[in-house]
C-alpha positions in Angstrom: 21.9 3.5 9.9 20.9 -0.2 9.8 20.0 -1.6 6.7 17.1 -4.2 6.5 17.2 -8.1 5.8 16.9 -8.9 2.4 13.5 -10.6 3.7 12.1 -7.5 4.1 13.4 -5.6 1.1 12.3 -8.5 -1.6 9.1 -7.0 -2.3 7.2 -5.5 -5.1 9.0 -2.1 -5.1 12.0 -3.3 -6.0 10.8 -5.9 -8.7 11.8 -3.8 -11.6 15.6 -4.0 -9.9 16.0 -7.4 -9.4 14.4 -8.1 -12.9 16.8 -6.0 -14.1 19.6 -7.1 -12.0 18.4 -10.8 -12.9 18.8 -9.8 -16.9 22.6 -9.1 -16.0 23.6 -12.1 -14.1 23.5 -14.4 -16.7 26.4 -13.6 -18.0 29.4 -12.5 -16.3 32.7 -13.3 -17.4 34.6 -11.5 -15.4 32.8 -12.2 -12.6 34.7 -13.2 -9.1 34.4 -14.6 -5.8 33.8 -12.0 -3.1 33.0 -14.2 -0.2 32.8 -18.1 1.1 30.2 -19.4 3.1 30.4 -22.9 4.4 30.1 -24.8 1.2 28.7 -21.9 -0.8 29.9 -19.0 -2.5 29.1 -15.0 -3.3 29.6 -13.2 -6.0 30.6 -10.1 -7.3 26.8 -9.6 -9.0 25.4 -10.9 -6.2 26.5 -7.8 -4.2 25.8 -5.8 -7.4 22.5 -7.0 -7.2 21.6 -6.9 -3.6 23.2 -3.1 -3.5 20.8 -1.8 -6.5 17.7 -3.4 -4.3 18.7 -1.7 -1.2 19.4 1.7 -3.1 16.2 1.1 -5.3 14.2 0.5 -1.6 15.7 3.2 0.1 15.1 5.6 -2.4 11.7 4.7 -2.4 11.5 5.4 1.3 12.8 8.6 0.5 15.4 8.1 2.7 19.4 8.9 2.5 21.6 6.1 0.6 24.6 6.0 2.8 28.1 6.1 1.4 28.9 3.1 -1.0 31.5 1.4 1.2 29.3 1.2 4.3 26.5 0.0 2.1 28.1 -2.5 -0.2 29.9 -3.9 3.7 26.0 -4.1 5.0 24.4 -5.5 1.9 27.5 -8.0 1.7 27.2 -8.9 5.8 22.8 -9.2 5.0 23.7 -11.7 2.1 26.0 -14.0 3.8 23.4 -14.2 6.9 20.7 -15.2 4.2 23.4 -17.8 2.6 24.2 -18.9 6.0 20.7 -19.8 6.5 20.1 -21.2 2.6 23.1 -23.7 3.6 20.5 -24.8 6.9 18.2 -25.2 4.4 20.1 -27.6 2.2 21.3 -29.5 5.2 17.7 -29.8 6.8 16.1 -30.9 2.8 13.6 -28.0 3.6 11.4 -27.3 0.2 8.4 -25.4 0.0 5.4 -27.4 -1.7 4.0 -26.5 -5.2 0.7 -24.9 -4.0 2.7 -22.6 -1.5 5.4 -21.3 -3.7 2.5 -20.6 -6.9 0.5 -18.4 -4.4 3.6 -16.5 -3.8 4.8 -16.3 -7.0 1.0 -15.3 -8.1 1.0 -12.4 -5.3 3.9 -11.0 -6.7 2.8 -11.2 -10.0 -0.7 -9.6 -9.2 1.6 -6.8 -7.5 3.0 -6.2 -11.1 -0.2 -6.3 -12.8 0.0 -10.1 -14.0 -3.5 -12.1 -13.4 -1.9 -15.4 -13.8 1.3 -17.3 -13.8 1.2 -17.6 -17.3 1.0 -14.1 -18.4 3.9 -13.1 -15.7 6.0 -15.5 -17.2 5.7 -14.2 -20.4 6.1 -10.7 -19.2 9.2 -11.5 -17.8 11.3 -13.7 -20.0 9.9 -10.8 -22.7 12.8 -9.2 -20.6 14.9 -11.7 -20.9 14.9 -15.4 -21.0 14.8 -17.3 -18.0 13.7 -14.2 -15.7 11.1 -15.2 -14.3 12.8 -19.0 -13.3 15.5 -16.7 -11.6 12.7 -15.0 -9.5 10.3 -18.1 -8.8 13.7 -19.8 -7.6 14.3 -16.5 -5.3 11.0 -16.7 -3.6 11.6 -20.4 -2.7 14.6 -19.6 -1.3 12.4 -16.8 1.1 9.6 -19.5 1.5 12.0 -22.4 2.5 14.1 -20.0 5.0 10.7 -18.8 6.3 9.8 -22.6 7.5 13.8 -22.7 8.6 13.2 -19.9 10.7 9.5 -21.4 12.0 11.4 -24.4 12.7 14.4 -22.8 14.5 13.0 -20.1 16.2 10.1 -21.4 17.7 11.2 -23.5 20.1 13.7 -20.7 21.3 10.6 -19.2 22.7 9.2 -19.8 26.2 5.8 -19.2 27.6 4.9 -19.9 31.1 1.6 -20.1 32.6 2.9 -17.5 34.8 3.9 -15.5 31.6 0.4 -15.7 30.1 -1.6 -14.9 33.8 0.2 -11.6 34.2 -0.4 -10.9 30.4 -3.9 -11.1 31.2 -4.0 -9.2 34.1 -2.1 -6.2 32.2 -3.3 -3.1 30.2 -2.9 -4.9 27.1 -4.1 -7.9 28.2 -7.0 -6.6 29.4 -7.9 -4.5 26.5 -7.1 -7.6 24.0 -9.9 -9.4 25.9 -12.5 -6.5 25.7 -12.8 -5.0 29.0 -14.6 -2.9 30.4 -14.4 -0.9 33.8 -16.1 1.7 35.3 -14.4 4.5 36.9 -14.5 7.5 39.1 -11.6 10.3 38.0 -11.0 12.7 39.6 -8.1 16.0 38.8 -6.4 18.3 41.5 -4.4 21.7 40.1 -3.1 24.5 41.1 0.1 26.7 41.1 1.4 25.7 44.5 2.6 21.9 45.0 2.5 21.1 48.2 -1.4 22.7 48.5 -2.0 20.1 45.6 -0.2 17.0 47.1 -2.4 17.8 50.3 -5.7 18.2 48.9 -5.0 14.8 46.8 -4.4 13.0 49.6 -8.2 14.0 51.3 -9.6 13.5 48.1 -8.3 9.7 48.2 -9.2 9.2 51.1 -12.6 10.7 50.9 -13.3 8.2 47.6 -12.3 5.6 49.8 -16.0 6.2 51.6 -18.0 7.7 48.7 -18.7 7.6 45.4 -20.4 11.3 45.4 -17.3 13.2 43.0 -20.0 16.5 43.3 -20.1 16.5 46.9 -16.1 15.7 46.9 -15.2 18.5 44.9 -16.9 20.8 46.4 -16.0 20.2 49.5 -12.3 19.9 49.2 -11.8 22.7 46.4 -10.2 25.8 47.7 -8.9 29.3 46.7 -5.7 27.8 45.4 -6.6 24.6 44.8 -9.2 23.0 41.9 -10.8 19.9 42.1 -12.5 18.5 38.9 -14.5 15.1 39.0 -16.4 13.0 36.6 -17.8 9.3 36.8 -16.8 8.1 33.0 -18.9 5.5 33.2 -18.0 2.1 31.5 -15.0 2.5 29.2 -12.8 0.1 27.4 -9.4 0.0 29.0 -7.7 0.5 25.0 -9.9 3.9 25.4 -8.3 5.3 28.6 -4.5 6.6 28.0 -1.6 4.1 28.7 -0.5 6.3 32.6 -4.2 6.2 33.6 -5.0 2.3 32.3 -1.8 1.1 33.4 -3.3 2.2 37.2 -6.6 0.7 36.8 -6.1 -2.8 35.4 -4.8 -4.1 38.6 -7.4 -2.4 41.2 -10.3 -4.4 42.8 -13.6 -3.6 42.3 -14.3 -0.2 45.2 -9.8 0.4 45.5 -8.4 3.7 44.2 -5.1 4.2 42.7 -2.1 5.7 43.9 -1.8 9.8 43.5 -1.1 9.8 39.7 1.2 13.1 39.4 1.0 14.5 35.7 1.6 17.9 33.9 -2.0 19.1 34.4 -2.4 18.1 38.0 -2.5 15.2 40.0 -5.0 12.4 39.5 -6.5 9.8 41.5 -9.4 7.1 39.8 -11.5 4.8 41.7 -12.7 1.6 40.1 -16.9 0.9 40.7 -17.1 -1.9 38.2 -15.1 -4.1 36.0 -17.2 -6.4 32.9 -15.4 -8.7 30.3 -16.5 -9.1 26.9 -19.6 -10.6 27.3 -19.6 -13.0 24.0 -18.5 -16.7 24.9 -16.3 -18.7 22.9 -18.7 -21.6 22.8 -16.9 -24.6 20.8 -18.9 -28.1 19.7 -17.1 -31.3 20.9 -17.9 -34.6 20.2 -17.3 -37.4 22.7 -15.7 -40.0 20.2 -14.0 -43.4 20.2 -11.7 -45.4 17.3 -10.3 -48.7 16.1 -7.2 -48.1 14.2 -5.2 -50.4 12.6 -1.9 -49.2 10.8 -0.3 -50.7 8.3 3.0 -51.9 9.1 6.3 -54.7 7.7 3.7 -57.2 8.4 0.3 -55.9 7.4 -0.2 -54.3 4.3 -1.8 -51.4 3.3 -4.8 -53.9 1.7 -4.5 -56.2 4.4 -5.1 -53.0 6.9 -7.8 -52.2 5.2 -9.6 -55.6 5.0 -9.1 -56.2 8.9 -10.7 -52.7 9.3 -13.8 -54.2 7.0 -14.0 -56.8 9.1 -14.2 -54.8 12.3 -16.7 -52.6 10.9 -19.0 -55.3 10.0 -18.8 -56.9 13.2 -19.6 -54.0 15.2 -22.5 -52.9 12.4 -24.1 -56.5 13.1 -23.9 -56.1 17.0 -20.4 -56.6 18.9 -19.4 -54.3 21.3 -17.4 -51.6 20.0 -15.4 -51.2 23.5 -14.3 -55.0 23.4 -13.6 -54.7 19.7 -11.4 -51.7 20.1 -9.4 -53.1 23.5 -8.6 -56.2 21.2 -7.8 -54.5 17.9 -6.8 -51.1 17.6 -3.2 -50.1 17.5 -3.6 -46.8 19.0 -2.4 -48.3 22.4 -3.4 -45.5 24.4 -7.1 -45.1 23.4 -7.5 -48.8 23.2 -7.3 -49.3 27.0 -10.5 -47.4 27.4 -12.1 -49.3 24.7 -11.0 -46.7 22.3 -12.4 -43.4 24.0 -11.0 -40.3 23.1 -12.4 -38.6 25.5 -14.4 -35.3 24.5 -12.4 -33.9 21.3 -13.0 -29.9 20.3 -12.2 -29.1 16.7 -8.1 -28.7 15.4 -7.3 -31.8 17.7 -7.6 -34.6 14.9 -5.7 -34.8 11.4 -8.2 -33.3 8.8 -9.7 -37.0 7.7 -10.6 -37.9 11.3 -12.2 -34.4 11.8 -14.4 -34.7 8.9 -15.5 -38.0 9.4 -16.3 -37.3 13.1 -18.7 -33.8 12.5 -20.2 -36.0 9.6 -21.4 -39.1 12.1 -24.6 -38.9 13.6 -24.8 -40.1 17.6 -24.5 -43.7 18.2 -23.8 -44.3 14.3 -20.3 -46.4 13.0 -18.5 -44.5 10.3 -17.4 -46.3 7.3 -13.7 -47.1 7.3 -11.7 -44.4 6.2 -8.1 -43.5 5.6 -5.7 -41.0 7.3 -1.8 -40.2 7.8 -2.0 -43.0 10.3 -3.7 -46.3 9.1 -7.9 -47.4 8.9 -10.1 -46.1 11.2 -13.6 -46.5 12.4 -15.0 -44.1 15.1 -18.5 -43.8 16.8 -19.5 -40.7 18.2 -21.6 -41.3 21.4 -22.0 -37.6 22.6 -22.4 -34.2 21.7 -22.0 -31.0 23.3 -21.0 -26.7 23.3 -18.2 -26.5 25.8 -17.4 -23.1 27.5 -13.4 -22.5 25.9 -13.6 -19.0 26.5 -10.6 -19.3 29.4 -8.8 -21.5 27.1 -9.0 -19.2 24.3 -8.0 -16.1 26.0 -5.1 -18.4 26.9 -4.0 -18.9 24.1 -4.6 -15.7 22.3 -2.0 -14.5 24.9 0.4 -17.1 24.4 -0.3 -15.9 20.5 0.7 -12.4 21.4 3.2 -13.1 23.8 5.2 -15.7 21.4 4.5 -13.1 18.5 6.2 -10.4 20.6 9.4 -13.0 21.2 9.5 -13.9 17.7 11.7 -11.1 16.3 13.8 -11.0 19.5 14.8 -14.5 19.6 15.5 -14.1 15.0 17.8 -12.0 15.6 19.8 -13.9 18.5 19.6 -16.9 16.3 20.7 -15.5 13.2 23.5 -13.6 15.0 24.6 -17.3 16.4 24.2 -18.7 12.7 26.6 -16.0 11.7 29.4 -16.8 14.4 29.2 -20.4 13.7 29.0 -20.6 9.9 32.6 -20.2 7.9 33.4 -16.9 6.3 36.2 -15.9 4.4 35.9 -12.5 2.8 38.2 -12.1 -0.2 37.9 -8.2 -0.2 39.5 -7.1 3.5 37.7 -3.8 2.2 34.4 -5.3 2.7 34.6 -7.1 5.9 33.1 -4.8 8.2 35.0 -7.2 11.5 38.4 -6.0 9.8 37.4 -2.2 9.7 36.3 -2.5 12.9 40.1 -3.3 14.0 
C-alpha cells in the first residue's frame, strides 16, 4: 500500500487533525530530532502530526490503516520529500503573492464553514492561539512548492509536432476535437470458428464494393453462420467503444477495418463519412505597430516618459509613425519595420499593451501608456477574425498531452530530489533504505 503525498492529503477532511495536531506543537519539551534534511530538520511532532493526517484520511476513505511501523516509515519518507522540496524553495526565494495565498486560505475556510478570513481566524485561534498563522503558513508552503514544481517540471516535458499530429489523428484525439464519422458495422456469429473467419472475410470484401448491409447479409448468412448489419449513421467517436473506435479513427473515407475478433462474433466496420466539429475558433487580431522607449541608467523613468510625449505629439500633428519608430523605439526588432508587429491575436502582449490595443480605433495614436517594459505608443492600422481553429486544436493537444506527462515526469523529479538532498535518519527504525537491507 502506497501512501499519498502530503499534497494530496492537506485538504478539508483532515482540518480538524492538523488543527488539532497544530494545538499540540507549540509546546514540546521533550521533543527530538528524528531526521536532517540539507539544512533543515524534522521532528518528532512533525511525524506525530503527519501520521494522525494520514490515519484521519485513510479512515475517511474507509480504507485499512496499515501497521504503525510501515506507516510512521512512509509518512516520515513523504515529509522529508516535501522538506526536500521546501529547502528548493528557500534556495530559489519562491513566495506566493498576497492575493494567491488569501484565496486559498479563504477556500479552506469556506470548506469549514468560515465566510471570511476574519471569522476563520477567530474560529481557530478560539482553539488555540496562533492556529490559524500555523495553517495560513502551511498553505504557503503547498502554494510556493506548487510554483517550484511548475517551474521544475515543466520543462522536463517534451512535445513534438510529431507528438501532437498523431494525438490528433487518435481515438482520443479525435473525440477531444468533436468528430464525427459515419459507419457501416457489420457482426458475424456462430458456434463454429473457422465457418465464421470465412464468411468475415466475403463480407469484407463484399463492403469493399457496396454499401447495401441488407443485401450483404442476406446473401452471405448461412445455416451456421449469422450475419447482422446496421448503418449507425453519424456518431461521435467518444460514443463508439474504445476496440471499435480505436479501428475507425485511422480509416479513409470508403476503407474497412481489419476482421475485429470479439466474444460475440467477429466484426468488420466501413467508414462512409468523417465531419469535424463544425464551430470555428474565429479569433480578432489587430495589425498593430509601437514606439517604446525604456527607461534605463541613463534615461529616467520621467525622462522616458517625456520623450514618449514628445513622440506622440509629433506623430498626432503629422510625422510618419514608421520613420518615427525606425529612429526611436528601443524595441530593436519591431523598429526595423517601422515598428510593425505584425498581426497580434489576443494573450500575445503584457495586459497594458492588450488593453490599449482592443481600445484604439483604426488609424488612431494611443495616448502614451506604461507597461512592465517602458512608454509606449501604438497605432492600430488593421483589423480582422483570423481562422485559429488548427492552432487551437494544436494546442489543446499539447494541453493534454503535457497534462498527461505532468505526473510522470513529478514523480521522476521528486525521486531525483530525494537521491541528491542529504538525509540522515536518527531512528535506524524508521529508515525504510536500512529495513530494506
Amino acid at each position: 500500500m502506497k501512501i499519498k503525498s502530503f499534497q494530496h492529503i492537506f485538504k478539508a477532511t483532515v482540518l480538524a487533525t492538523l488543527i488539532s495536531s497544530s494545538m499540540q506543537s507549540f509546546a514540546q519539551p521533550t521533543d527530538e530530532v528524528v531526521a536532517i534534511v540539507d539544512s533543515s530538520v524534522i521532528l518528532k511532532s512533525d511525524l506525530e502530526q503527519g501520521i494522525a493526517e494520514t490515519e484521519h484520511q485513510l479512515k475517511a476513505q474507509n480504507k485499512t490503516v496499515p501497521p504503525q511501523q510501515y506507516l510512521q516509515m512512509q509518512v516520515l519518507d513523504q515529509l522529508i520529500i516535501r522538506q526536500a522540496q521546501l529547502e528548493q524553495v528557500k534556495r530559489y526565494g519562491i513566495k506566493p503573492d498576497e492575493k494567491s495565498l488569501n484565496a486559498a486560505v479563504l477556500k479552506v475556510a469556506n470548506q469549514s464553514g468560515a465566510n471570511t478570513l476574519e471569522a476563520f481566524q477567530q474560529k481557530l485561534d478560539a482553539i488555540a492561539p496562533g492556529t490559524y498563522e500555523n495553517l495560513r503558513n502551511r498553505v504557503a508552503e503547498d502554494l510556493a512548492i506548487g510554483r517550484l514544481r511548475q517551474q521544475q517540471v515543466m520543462s522536463r516535458i517534451k512535445i513534438s509536432d510529431h507528438d501532437v499530429d498523431n494525438f490528433l489523428k487518435s481515438p482520443e484525439g479525435q473525440a477531444a476535437l468533436g468528430t464525427q464519422v459515419h459507419v457501416l458495422h457489420m457482426r458475424i456469429s456462430g458456434d463454429n470458428a473457422n465457418d465464421v473467419q470465412q464468411v468475415a472475410q466475403q463480407v469484407k470484401q463484399s463492403l469493399t464494393t457496396s454499401d447495401d448491409t441488407k443485401s450483404i447479409s442476406s446473401k452471405l448468412s448461412t445455416a451456421s453462420v449469422k450475419v447482422d448489419g446496421a448503418d449507425m449513421g453519424f456518431r461521435s467517436l467518444s460514443e463508439i467503444p474504445t476496440e471499435l473506435s480505436a479501428r475507425i479513427a485511422p480509416l479513409q473515407v470508403g476503407q474497412t477495418t481489419e476482421l475485429i475478433n470479439v466474444r460475440d462474433g467477429v466484426h468488420v466496420l466501413k467508414l462512409l463519412e468523417r465531419k469535424q466539429n463544425e464551430q470555428k475558433a474565429l479569433v480578432p487580431q489587430y495589425q498593430t505597430r509601437h514606439i517604446l522607449i525604456q527607461p534605463s541608467e541613463v534615461v529616467s523613468i520621467d525622462r522616458a516618459k517625456q520623450m514618449i510625449d514628445s513622440l506622440y505629439n509629433r506623430a498626432k500633428a503629422g510625422d510618419a509613425f514608421a520613420t518615427l519608430a525606425a529612429t526611436y523605439s528601443n524595441d530593436t526588432g519591431s523598429a526595423r519595420d517601422g515598428g510593425s508587429l505584425g498581426w497580434v491575436s489576443p494573450g500575445m502582449m503584457v495586459p497594458e499593451f492588450e488593453k490599449v490595443m482592443k481600445e484604439t480605433p483604426v488609424g488612431q495614436i494611443s495616448q502614451p501608456f506604461q507597461s512592465q517594459f517602458g512608454w509606449h505608443i501604438l497605432q492600430v492600422t488593421d483589423t480582422r477574425e483570423q481562422d485559429m481553429t488548427k492552432e487551437v486544436q494544436e494546442r489543446m493537444a499539447r494541453q493534454i498531452l503535457g497534462e498527461r506527462q505532468f505526473d510522470t515526469e513529478v514523480d521522476s523529479w521528486m525521486r531525483e530530489l530525494r537521491a541528491n538532498a542529504y538525509v540522515e535518519i536518527k531512528d535506524a527504525s524508521l529508515d525504510s533504505k536500512a529495513q530494506q537491507k
